[in-house]
C-alpha positions in Angstrom: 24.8 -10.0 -23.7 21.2 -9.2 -22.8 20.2 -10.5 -19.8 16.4 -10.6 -17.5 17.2 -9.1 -13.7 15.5 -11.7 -11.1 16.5 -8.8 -8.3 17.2 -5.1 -8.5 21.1 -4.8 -9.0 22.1 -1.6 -7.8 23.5 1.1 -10.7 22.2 -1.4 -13.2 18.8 -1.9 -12.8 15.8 -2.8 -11.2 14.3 -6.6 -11.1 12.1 -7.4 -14.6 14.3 -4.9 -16.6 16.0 -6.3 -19.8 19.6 -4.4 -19.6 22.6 -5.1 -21.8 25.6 -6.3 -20.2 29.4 -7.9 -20.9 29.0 -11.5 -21.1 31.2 -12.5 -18.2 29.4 -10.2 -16.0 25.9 -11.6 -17.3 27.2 -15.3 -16.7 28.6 -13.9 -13.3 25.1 -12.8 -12.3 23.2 -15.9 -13.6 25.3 -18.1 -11.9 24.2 -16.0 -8.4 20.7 -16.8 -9.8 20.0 -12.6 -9.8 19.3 -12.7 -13.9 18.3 -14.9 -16.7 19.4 -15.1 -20.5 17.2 -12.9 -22.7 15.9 -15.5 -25.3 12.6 -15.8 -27.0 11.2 -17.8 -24.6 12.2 -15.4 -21.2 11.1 -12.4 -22.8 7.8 -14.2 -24.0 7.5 -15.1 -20.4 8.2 -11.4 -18.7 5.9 -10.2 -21.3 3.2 -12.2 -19.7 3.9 -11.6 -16.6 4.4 -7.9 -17.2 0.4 -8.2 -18.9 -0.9 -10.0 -15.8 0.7 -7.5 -13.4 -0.8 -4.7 -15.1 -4.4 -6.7 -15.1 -3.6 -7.0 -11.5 -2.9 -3.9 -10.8 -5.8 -1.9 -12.6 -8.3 -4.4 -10.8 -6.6 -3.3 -7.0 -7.1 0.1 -8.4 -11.1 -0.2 -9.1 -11.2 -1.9 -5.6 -9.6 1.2 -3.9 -11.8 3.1 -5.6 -14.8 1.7 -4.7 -13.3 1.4 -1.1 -12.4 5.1 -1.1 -16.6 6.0 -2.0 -17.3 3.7 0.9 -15.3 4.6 3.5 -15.7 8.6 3.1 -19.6 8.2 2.8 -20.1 8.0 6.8 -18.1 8.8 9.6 -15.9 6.3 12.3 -17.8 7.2 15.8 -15.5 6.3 18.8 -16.6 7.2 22.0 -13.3 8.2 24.9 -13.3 9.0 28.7 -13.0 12.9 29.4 -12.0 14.3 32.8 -14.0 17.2 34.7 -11.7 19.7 33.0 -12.8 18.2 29.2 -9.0 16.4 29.3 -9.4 13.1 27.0 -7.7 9.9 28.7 -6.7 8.3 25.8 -6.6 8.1 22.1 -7.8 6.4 18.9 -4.8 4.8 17.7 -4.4 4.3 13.8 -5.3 -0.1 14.7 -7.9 0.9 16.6 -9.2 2.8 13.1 -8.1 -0.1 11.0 -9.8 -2.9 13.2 -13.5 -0.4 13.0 -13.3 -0.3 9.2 -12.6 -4.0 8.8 -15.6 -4.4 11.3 -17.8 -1.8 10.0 -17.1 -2.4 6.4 -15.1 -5.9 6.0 -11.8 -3.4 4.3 -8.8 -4.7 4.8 -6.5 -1.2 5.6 -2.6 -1.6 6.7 -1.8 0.8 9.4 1.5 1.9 7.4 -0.8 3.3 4.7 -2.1 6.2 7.0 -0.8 9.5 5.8 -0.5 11.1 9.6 1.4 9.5 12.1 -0.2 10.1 14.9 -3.2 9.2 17.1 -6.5 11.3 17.5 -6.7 12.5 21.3 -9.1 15.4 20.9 -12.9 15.7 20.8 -14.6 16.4 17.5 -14.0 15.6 14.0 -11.1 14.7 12.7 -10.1 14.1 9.1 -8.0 10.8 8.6 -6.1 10.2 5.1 -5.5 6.8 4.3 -3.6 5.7 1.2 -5.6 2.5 -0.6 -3.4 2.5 -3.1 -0.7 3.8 -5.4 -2.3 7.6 -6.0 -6.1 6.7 -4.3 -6.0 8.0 -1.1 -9.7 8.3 1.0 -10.1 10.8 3.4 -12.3 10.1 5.7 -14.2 11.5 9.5 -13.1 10.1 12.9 -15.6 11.7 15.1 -14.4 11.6 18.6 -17.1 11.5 21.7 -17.0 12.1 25.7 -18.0 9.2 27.2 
């Protein structure tokens, strides 16, 4: 029996895919409300949704791309408190980056998307790589100052 996955069902498949399966384990999983019957009018609907998904997806994509040309165009200037010896105080922490570019350029960023894991805590220039999304990732300056 054909059957629609509403959740990914591990070692059979992932949620949206159309898999083939015996009919009491289909009716076993519709019951649990994880699939659907595969009839004319469920595929018709996944189709769509598949469509719209897509649609979705390549419009995020232009946005990250414009976002990417934006944010590496000019630097993020953050000025830090430096001892006698040139010993920096503190650090720029991945929010503090995230909470600037939303100011600076209204971009939404989530700190998980950040390809490094840790803070900047060193005069200079440093080179930051955010992913925007799935394959766009913008590299941009953090230039660090003595206050």
């Amino acid at each position: 029996m054909k059957i629609i996955l509403l959740d990914d069902i591990r070692g059979k498949g992932k949620k949206d895919e159309v898999i083939e399966v015996a009919s009491g384990y289909a009716m076993h999983l519709i019951r649990e409300h994880k699939a659907i019957d595969a009839n004319k009018v469920t595929m018709s609907k996944l189709k769509n949704k598949q469509i719209a998904q897509e649609n979705e997806d390549l419009r995020l994509e232009k946005e990250a791309l414009a976002n990417k040309i934006i944010l590496e165009k000019k630097p993020l200037s953050f000025t830090l408190n430096v001892g006698k010896d040139g010993k920096v105080f503190k650090s720029v922490s991945h929010k503090q980056i995230v909470d600037r570019i939303f100011k600076d350029y209204s971009i939404k960023v989530e700190k998980k998307k950040f390809k490094s894991k840790d803070s900047i805590n060193s005069l200079g220039t440093t080179k930051v790589a955010i992913e925007l999304f799935k394959g766009v990732i913008a590299t941009i300056d953090v230039v660090i100052k003595a206050a």
